[in-house]
FIMITI-746512 format. One record per atom (N, C-alpha, C): x, y, z; residue in one letter. Coordinates in steps of 0.001 Angstrom, whole numbers, padded with zeros to 6 digits, always signed. Last residue first. Layout:
N
XYZa;...
% end
This chain:
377
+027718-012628+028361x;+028207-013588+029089x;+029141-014658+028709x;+027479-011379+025343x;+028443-011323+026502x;+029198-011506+027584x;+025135-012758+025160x;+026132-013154+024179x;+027670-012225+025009x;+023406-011289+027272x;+023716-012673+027627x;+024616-013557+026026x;+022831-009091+026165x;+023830-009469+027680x;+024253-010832+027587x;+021430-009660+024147x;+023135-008975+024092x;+023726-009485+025607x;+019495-010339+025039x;+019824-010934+024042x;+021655-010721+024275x;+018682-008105+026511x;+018647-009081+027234x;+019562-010511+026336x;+018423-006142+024362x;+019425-005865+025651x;+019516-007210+026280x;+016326-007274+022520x;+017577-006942+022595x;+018523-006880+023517x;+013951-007273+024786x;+014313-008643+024276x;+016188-008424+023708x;+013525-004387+024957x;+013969-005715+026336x;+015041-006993+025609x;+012895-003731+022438x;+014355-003276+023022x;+014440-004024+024316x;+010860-005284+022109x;+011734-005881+021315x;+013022-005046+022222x;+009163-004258+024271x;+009382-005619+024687x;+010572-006090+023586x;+008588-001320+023379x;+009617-002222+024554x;+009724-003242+024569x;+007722-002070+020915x;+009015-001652+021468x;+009673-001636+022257x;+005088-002968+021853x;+005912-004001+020997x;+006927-003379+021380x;+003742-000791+023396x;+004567-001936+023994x;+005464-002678+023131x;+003825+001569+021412x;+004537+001620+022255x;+005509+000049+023175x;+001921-000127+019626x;+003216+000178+019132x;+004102+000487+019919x;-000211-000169+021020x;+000144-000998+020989x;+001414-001029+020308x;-000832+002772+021703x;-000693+002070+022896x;-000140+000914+022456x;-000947+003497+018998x;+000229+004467+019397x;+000345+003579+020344x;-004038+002349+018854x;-002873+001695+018203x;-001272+002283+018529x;-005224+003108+020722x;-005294+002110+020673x;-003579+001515+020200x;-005562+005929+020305x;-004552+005798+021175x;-004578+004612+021565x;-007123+007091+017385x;-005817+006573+017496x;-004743+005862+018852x;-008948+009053+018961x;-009671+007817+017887x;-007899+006595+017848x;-007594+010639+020147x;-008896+009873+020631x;-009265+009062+020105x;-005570+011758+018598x;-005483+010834+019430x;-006568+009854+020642x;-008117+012366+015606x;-006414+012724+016875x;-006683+011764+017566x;-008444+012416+012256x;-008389+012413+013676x;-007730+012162+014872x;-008329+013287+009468x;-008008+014288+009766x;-008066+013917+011935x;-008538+011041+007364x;-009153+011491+007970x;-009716+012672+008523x;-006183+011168+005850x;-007462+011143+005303x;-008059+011368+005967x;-003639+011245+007782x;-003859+012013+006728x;-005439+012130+005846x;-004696+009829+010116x;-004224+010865+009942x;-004301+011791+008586x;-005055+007589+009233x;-006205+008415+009773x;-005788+009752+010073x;-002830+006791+007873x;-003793+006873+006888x;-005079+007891+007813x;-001290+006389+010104x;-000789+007382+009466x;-001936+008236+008090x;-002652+004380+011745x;-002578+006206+012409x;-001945+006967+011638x;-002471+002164+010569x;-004410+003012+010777x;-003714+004426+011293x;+000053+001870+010180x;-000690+002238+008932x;-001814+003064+009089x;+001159+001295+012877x;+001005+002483+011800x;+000380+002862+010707x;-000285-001138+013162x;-000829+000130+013828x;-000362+001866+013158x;+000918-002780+011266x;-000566-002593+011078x;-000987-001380+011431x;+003745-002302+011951x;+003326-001812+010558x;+001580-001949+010785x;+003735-004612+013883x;+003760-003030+014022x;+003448-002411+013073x;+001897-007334+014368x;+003251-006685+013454x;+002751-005120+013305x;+000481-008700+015828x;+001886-008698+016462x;+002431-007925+015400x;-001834-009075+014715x;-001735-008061+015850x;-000333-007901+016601x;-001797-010554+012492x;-001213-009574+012106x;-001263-008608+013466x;-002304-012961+013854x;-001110-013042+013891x;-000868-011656+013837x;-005419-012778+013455x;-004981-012869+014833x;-003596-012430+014514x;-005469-013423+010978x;-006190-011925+011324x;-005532-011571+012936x;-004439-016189+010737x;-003694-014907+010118x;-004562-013290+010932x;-007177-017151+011730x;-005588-017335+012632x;-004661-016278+012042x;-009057-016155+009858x;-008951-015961+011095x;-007904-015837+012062x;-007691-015129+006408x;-008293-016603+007346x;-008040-016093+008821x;-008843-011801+005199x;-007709-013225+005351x;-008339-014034+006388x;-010415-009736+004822x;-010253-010873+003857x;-009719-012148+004045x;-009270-007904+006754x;-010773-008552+007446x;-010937-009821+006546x;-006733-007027+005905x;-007008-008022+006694x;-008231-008276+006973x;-007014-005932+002429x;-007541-005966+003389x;-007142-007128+004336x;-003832-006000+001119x;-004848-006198+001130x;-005621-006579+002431x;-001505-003868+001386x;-001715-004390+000366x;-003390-005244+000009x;-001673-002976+004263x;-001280-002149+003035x;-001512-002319+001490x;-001992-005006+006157x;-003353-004523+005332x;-002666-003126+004307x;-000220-006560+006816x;-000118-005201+007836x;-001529-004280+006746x;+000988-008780+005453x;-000306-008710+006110x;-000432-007482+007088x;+002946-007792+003501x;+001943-007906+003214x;+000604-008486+004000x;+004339-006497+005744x;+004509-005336+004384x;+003026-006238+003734x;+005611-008869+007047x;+004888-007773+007853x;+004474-006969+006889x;+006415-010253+005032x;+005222-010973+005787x;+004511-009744+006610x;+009373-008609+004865x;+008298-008780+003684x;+006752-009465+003947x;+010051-008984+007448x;+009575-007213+006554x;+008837-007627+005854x;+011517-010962+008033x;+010247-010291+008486x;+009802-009542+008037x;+013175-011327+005775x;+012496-012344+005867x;+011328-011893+006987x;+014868-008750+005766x;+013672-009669+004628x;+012598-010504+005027x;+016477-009534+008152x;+015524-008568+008351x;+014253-008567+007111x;+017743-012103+007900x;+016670-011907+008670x;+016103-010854+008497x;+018752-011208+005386x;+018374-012033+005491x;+017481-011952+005966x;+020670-008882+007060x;+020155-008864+005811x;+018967-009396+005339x;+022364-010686+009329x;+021107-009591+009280x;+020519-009326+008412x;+023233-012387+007029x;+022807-013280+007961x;+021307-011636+008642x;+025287-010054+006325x;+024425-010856+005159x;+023217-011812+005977x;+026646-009415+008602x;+025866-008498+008078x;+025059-009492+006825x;+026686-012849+010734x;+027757-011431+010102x;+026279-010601+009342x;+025330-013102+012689x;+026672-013313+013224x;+027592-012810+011672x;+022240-011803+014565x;+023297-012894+013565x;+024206-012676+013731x;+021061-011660+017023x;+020770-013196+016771x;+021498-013085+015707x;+021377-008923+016820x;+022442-009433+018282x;+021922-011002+017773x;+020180-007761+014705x;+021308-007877+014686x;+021988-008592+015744x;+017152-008602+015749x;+017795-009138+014864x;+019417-008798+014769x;+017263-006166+017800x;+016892-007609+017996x;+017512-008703+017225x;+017666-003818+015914x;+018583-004612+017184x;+018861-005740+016931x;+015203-004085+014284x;+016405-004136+013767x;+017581-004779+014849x;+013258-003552+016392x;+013606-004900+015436x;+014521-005238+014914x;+013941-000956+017616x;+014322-002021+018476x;+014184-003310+017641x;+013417+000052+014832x;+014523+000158+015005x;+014739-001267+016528x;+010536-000156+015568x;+011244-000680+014044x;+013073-000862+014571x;+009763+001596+017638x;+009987+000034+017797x;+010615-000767+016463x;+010953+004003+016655x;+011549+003449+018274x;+011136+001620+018053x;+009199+004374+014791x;+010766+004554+014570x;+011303+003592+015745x;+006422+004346+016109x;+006422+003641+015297x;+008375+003430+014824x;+006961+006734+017525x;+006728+005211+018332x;+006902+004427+017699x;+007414+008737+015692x;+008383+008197+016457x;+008015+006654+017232x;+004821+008874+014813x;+005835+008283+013945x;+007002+007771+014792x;+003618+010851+016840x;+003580+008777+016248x;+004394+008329+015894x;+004759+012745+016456x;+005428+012348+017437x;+004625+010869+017441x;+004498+013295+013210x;+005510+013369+013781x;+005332+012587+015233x;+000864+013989+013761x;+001930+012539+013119x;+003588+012574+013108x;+000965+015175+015907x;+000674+014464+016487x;+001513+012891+015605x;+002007+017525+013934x;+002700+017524+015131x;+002098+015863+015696x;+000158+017603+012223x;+001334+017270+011606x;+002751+017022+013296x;-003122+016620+012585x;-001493+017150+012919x;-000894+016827+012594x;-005095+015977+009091x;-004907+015892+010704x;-004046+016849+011283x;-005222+016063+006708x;-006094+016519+006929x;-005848+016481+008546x;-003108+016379+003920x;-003075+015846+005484x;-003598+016643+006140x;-003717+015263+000681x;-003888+015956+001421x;-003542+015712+002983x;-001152+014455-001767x;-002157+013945-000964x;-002432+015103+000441x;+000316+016042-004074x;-000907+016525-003682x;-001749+015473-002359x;+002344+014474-004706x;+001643+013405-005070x;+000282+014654-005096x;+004292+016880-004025x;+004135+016459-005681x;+003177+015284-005742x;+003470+017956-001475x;+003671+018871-002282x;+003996+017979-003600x;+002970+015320+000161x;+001922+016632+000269x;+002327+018067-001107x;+004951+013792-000719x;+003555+013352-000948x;+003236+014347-000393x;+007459+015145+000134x;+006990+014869-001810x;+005294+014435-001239x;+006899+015961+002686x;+007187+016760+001905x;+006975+016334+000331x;+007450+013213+003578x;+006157+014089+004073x;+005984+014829+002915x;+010006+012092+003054x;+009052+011729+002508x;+007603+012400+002519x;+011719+014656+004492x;+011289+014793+003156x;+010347+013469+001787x;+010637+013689+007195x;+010125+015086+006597x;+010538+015016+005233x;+011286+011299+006995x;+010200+011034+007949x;+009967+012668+006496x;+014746+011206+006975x;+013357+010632+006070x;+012168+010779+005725x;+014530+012367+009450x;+015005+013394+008287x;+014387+012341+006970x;+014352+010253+011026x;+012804+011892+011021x;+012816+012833+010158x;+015751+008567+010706x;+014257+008345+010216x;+013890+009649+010320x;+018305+010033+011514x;+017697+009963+010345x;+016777+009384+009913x;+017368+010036+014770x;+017731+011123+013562x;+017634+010785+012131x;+017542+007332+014744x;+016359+007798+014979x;+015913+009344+014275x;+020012+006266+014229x;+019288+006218+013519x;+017636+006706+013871x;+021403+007836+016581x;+021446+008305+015522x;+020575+008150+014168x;+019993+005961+019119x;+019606+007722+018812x;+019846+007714+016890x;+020535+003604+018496x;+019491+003965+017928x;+019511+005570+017566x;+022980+003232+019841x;+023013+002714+018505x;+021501+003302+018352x;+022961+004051+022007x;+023810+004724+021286x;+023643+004506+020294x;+020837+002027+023571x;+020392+003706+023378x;+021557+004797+022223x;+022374+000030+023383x;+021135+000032+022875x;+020756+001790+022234x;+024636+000719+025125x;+024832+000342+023744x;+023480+000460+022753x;+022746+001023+027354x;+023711+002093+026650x;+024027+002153+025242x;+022146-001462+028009x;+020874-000955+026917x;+021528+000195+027042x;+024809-002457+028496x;+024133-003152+027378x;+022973-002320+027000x;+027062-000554+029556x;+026768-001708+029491x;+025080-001766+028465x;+030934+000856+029255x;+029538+000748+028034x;+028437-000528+028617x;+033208+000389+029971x;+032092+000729+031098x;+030610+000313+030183x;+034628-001884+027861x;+034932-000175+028203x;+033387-000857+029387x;+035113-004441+026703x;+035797-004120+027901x;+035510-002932+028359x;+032917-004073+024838x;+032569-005206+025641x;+034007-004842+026574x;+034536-002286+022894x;+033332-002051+023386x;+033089-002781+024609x;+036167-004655+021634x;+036861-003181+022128x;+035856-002602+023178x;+034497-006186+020518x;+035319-006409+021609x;+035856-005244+022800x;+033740-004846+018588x;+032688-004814+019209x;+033358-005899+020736x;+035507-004776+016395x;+035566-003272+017572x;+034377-003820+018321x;+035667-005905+014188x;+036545-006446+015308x;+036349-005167+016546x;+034306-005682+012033x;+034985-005106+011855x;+036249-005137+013331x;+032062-008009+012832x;+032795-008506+011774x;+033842-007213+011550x;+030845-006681+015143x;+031684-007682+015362x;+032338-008281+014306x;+029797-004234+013974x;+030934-004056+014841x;+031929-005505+015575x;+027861-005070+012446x;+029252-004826+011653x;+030233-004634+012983x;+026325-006186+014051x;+027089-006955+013310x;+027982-006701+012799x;+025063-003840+015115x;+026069-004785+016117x;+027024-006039+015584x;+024140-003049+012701x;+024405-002261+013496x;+025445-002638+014345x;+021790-004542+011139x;+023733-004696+011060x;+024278-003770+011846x;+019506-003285+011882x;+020314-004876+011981x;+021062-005328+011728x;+019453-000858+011569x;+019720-001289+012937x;+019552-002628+012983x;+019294-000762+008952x;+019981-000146+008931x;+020694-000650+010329x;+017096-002239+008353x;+017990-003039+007569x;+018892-002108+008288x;+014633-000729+009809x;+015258-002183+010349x;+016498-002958+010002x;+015051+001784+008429x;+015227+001911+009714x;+015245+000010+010332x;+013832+001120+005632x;+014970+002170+005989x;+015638+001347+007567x;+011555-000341+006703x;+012740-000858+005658x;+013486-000351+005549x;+009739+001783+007267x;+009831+000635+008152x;+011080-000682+007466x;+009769+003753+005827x;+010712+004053+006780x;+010454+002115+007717x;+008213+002326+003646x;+010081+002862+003272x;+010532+002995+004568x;+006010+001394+004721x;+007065+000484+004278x;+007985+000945+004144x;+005144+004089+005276x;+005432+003615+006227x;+006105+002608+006040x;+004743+005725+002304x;+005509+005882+003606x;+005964+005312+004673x;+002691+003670+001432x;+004371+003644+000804x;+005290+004514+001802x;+000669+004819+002676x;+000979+003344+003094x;+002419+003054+002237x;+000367+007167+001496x;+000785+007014+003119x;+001149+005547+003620x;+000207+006017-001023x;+001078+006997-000875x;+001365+007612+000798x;-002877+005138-001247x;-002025+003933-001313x;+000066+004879-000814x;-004646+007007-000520x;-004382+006197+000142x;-003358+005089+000252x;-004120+009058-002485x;-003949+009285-001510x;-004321+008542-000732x;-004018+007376-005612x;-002465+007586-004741x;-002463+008142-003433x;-006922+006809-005921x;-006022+005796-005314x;-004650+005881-004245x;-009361+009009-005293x;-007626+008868-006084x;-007607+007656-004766x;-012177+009786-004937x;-011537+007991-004972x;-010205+008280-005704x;-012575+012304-004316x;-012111+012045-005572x;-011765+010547-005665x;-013030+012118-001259x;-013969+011950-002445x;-013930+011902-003618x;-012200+010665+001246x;-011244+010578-000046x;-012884+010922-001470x;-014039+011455+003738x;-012052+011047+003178x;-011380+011596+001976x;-016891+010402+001992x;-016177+010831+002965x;-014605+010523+002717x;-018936+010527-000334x;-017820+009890-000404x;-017218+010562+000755x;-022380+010089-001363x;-021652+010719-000567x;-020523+009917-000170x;-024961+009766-003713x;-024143+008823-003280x;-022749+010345-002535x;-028442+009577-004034x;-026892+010753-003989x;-026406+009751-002929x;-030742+007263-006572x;-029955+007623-005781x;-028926+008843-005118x;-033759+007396-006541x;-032642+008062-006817x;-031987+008163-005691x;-036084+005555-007777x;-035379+005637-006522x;-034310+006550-006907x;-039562+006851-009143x;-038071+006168-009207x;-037094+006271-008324x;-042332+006811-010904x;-041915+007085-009739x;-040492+005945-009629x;-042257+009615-013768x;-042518+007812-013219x;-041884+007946-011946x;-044903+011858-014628x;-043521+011154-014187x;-043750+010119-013852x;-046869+012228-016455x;-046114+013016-016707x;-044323+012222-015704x;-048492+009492-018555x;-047721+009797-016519x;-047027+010560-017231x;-049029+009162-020581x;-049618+009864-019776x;-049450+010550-018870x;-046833+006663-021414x;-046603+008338-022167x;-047538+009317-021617x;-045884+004222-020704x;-047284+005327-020102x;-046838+006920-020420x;-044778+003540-023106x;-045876+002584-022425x;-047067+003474-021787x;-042623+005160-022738x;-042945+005420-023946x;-044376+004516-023712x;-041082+004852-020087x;-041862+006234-020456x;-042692+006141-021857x;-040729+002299-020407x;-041783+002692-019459x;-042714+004040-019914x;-038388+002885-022106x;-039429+001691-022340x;-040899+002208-021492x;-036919+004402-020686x;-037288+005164-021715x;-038470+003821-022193x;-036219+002881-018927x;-037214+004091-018025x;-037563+004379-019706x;-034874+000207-019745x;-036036+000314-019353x;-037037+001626-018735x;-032575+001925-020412x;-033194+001322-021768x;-034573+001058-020874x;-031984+002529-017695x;-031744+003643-018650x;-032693+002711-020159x;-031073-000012-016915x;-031998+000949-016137x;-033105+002381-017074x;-029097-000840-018624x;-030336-001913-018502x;-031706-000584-017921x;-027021+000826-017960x;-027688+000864-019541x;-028978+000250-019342x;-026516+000291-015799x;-027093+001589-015417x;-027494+001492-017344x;-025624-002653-015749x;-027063-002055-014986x;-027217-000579-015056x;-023699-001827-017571x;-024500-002926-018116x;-025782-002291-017098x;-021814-000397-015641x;-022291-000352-016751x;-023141-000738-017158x;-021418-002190-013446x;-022150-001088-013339x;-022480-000890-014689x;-020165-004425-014710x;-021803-004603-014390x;-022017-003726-013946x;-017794-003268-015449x;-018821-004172-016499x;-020596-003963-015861x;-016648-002943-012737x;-017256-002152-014051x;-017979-002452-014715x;-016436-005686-012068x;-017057-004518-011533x;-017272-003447-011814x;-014890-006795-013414x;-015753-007065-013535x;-017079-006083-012670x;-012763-004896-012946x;-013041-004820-014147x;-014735-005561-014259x;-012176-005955-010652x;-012342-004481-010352x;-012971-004663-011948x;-011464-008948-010747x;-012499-008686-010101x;-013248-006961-009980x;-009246-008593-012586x;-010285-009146-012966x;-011307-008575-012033x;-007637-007572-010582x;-007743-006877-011440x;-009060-007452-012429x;-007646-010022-008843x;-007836-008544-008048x;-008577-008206-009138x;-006953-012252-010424x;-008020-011940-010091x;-008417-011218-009222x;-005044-012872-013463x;-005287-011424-011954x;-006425-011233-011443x;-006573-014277-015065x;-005042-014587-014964x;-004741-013881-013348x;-008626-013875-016474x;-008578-013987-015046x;-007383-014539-014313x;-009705-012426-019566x;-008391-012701-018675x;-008692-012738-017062x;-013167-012627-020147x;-012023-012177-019527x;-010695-012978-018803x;-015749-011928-022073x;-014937-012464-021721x;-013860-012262-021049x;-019425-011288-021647x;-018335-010697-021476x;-017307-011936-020890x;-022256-011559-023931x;-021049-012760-023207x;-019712-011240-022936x;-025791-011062-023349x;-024549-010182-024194x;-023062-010916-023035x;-029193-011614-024120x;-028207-011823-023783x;-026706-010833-024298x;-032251-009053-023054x;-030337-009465-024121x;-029524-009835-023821x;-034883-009980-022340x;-034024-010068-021560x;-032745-010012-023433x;-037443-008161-024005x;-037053-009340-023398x;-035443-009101-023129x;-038790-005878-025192x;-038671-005894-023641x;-038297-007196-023093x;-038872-005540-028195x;-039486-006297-027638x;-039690-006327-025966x;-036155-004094-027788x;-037290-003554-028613x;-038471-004432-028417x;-034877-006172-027593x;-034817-004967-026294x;-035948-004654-026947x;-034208-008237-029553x;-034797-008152-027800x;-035043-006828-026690x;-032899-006216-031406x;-034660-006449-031644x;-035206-006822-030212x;-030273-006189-030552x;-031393-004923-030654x;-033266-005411-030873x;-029647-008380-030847x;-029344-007778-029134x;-030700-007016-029719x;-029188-010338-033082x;-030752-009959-032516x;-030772-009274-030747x;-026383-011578-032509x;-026941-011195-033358x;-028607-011098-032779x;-024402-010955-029510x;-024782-011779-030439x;-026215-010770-031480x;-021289-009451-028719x;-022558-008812-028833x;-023705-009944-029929x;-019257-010004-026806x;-019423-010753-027855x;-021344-010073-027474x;-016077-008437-025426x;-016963-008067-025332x;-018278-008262-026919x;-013107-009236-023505x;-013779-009668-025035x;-015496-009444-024567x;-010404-008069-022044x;-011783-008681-022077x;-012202-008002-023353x;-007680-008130-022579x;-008220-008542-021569x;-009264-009183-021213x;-005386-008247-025847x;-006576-007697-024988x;-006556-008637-023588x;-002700-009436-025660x;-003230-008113-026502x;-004357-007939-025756x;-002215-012069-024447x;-002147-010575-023522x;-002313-009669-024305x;-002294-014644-025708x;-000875-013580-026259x;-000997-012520-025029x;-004555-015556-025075x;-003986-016281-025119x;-002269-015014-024409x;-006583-013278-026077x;-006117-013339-024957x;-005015-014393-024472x;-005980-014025-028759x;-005506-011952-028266x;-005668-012119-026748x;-006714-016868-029164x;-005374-015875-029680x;-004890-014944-028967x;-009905-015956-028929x;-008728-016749-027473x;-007087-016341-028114x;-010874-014422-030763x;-010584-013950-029390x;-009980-014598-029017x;-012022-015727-032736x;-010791-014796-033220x;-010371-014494-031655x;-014533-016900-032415x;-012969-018124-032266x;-011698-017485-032632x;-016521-015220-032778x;-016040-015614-031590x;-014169-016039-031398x;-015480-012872-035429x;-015803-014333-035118x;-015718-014558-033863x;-014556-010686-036545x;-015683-011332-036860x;-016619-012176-036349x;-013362-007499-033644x;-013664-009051-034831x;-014927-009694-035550x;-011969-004654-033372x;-013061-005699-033731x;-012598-006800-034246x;-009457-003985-031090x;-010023-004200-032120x;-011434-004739-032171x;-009791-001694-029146x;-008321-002237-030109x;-008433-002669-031157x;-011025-000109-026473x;-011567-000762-027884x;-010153-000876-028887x;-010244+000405-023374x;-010064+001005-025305x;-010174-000361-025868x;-012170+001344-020585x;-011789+000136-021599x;-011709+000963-022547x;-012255+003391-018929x;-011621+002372-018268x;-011213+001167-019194x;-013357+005552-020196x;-012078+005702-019556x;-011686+004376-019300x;-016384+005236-020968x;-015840+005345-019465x;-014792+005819-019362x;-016562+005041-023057x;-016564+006492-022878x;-016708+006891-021091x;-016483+002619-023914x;-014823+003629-024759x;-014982+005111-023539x;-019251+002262-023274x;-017774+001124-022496x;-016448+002168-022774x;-020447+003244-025156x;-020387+003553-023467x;-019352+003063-022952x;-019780+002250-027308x;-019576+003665-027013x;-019562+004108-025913x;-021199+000053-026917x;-019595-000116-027063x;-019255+001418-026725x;-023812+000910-027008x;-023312-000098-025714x;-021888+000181-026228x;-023979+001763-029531x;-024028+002634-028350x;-023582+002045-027526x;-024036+000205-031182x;-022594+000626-031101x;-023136+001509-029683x;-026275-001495-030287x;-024964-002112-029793x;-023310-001367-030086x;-028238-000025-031265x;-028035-000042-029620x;-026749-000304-029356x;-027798-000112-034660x;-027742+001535-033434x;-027713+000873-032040x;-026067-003277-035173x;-026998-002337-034588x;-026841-001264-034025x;-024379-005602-035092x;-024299-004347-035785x;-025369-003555-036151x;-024224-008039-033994x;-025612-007227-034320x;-025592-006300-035255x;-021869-009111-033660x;-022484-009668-034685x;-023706-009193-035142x;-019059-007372-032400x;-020444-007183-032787x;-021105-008021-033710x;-016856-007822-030671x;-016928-009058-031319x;-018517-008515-031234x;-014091-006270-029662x;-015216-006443-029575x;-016036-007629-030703x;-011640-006291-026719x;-011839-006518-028016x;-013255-006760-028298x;-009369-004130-024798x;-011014-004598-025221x;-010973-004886-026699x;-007294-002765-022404x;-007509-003606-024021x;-008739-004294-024018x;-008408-000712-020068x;-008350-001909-020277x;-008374-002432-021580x;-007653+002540-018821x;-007044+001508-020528x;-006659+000119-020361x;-007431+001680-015909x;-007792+002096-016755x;-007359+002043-018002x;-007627+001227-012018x;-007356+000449-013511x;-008089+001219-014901x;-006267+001991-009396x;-006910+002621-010549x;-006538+001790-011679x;-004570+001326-007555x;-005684-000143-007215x;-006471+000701-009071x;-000710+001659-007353x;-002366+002190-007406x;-002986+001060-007311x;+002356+001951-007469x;+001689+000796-006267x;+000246+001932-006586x;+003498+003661-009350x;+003549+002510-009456x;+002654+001412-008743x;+003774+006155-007741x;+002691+006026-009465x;+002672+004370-009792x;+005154+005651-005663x;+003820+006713-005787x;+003001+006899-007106x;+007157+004175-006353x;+006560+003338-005703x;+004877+003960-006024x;+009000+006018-006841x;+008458+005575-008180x;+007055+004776-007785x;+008600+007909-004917x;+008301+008708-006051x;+007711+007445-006926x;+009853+006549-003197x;+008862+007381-002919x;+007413+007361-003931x;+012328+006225-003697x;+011366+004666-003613x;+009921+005521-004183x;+013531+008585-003857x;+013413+007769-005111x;+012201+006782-004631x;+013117+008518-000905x;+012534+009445-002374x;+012432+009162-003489x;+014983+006624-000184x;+013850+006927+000629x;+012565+007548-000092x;+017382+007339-001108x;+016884+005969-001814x;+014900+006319-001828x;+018883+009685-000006x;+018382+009346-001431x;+017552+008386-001684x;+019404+008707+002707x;+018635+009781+002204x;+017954+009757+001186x;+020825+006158+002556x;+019631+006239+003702x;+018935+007516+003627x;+022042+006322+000368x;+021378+005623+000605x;+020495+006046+001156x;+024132+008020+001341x;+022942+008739+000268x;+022195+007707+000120x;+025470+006639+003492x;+024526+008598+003706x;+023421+008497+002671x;+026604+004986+001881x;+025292+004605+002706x;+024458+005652+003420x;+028757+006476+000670x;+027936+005516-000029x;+026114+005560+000524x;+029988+007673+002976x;+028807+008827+002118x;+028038+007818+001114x;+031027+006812+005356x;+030603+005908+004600x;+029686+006934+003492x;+031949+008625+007153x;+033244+008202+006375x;+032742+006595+005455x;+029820+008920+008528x;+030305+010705+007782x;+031431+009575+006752x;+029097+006774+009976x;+027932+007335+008783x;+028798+008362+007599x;+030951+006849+011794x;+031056+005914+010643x;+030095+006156+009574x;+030593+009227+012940x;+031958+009392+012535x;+031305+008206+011056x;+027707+008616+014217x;+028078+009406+013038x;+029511+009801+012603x;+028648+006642+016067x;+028033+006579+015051x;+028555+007507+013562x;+030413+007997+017311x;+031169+007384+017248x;+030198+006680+015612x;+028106+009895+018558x;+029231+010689+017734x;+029803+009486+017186x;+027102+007553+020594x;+026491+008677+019169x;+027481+009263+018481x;+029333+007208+022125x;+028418+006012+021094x;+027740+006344+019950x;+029265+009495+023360x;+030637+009111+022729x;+029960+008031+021841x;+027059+009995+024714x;+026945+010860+023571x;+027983+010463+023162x;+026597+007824+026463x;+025650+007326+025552x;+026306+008400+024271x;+028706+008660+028517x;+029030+007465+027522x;+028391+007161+026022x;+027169+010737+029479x;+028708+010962+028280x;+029227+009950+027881x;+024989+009777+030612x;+024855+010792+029263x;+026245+010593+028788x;+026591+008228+032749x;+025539+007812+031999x;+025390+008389+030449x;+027966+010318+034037x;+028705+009336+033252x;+027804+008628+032238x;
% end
């Protein structure tokens, strides 16, 4: 009796999924679209920074210094100016970013071996994006500084067949092309299905009490983590049909590589489905119509989406926050979907976090069932 109640709850699902095709293509379509735009849209790669230059030397070194800057990739040169006092305008407005003020006698100080001054200005309006830019700047600047002093040296002791010098080989594990989109494109996976799958199972019990059948229910045999188990299966099915054709665009059109199982990240994923969805519950049995679930489910998603380190490091944030983010499930998926795919490692390195995703779920599908019983009482 057990099984043939739970499979009349399932079918009863998908009757209302089959005679809503609005919210079919939702919960299919959207998932990809997000995918896709989210997958060129959410990067940390900054490049064609507007640069304005402001040469008063107009010197062989100082077009070279500008030439270096154009011949990174990361800054276009827009315009020149004459004058310092032409720049605040173009940043004022957002035409340029950073103002790059080359004062008059750069070239003779070098030629001498004294220090060149040289003013880099900048929009700090974004101080992520400020801070990555400024971090260009001064690689730049120190690998020109390095480079103007070996040819200084070499020309001093023109004897020494060599000079003795640190060299660096710099080695990139994971991700050695530093692409942005194959780290930031597993972490857009797990916000879509973790936003698919809570908005979907938090109106779940709501619509059945604003469509008047959740009475109907409350007299049959049906008791409470039945109801639990009827209302998830189906949406558990369609996270996994999410699950594979979000897999599918980021390994075949982003190219991110998945260097792990594809079997081990499938049956994570599920831990990670099982407790999203027991959130969703949870929240649907505390409101009392579908806009009220809506609501609540925003109102956790979006705190969990930005301290779950998708967006920025948790080791950065204030202590008591570093503590909080151990309650939000999205953290543990993130380390097992990203170690998964960049990495390439299994459940030896991962059974921390699969262990702590497991309990949150139970304790939210407890908390549900226990919730429900007792609005039944």
């Amino acid at each position: 009796m057990f099984a043939q109640r739970i499979k009349y709850l399932i079918r009863k699902e998908f009757i209302q999924l089959r005679r809503d095709p609005r919210m079919l293509r939702i919960v299919l379509v959207a998932p990809v679209l997000q995918l896709i735009i989210f997958g060129y849209a959410v990067t940390t790669d900054i490049k064609h920074i507007p640069t304005a230059v402001i040469d008063v030397d107009r010197s062989r070194e100082s077009r070279e210094l500008i030439a270096r800057f154009e011949n990174t990739g990361y800054f276009d040169v827009v315009c020149y100016l004459d004058r310092p006092q032409e720049l605040a305008p173009l940043l004022d407005s957002g035409q340029v970013m950073v103002g790059i003020e080359i004062p008059r006698g750069f070239a003779r100080q070098l030629a001498r071996g004294e220090s060149a001054p040289l003013q880099v200005i900048m929009d700090g309006t974004d101080s992520t994006t400020s801070g990555m830019v400024l971090a260009y700047t001064a690689g730049l600047l120190r690998r020109y500084s390095e480079e103007t002093m070996s040819e200084r040296l070499q020309r001093v002791h023109a004897r020494l067949t060599r000079l003795p010098v640190v060299e660096e080989r710099t080695r990139v594990w994971f991700n050695p092309d530093l692409r942005s989109v194959n780290y930031m494109v597993p972490g857009v996976l797990c916000t879509i299905l973790l936003v698919v799958t809570t908005v979907l199972t938090s109106m779940a019990i709501v619509r059945e009490r604003e469509v008047g059948t959740l009475e109907q229910i409350v007299v049959t045999p049906v008791r409470a983590h039945e109801l639990m188990i009827g209302k998830t299966v189906p949406f558990v099915l369609i996270g996994f049909v999410d699950v594979l054709l979000i897999l599918t665009i980021a390994t075949l059109w982003f190219k991110v590589p998945l260097k792990g199982s594809l079997l081990l990240l499938l049956a994570l994923t599920l831990t990670f489905v099982l407790t999203s969805l027991g959130l969703g519950l949870f929240i649907s049995t505390i409101s009392h119509t579908q806009q009220q679930a809506m609501m609540a489910a925003f109102f956790i998603m979006l705190p969990s989406i930005l301290l779950s380190g998708f967006m920025f490091p948790i080791e950065n944030m204030p202590r008591v926050i570093q503590l909080l983010t151990y309650l939000i499930p999205l953290r543990y998926f993130l380390n097992i979907v990203r170690g998964i795919f960049l990495k390439g490692v299994g459940l030896e390195v991962l059974w921390s976090d699969a262990l702590a995703l497991v309990i949150i779920g139970l304790l939210l599908f407890s908390l549900a069932s226990l919730r429900f019983t007792k609005r039944l009482a």
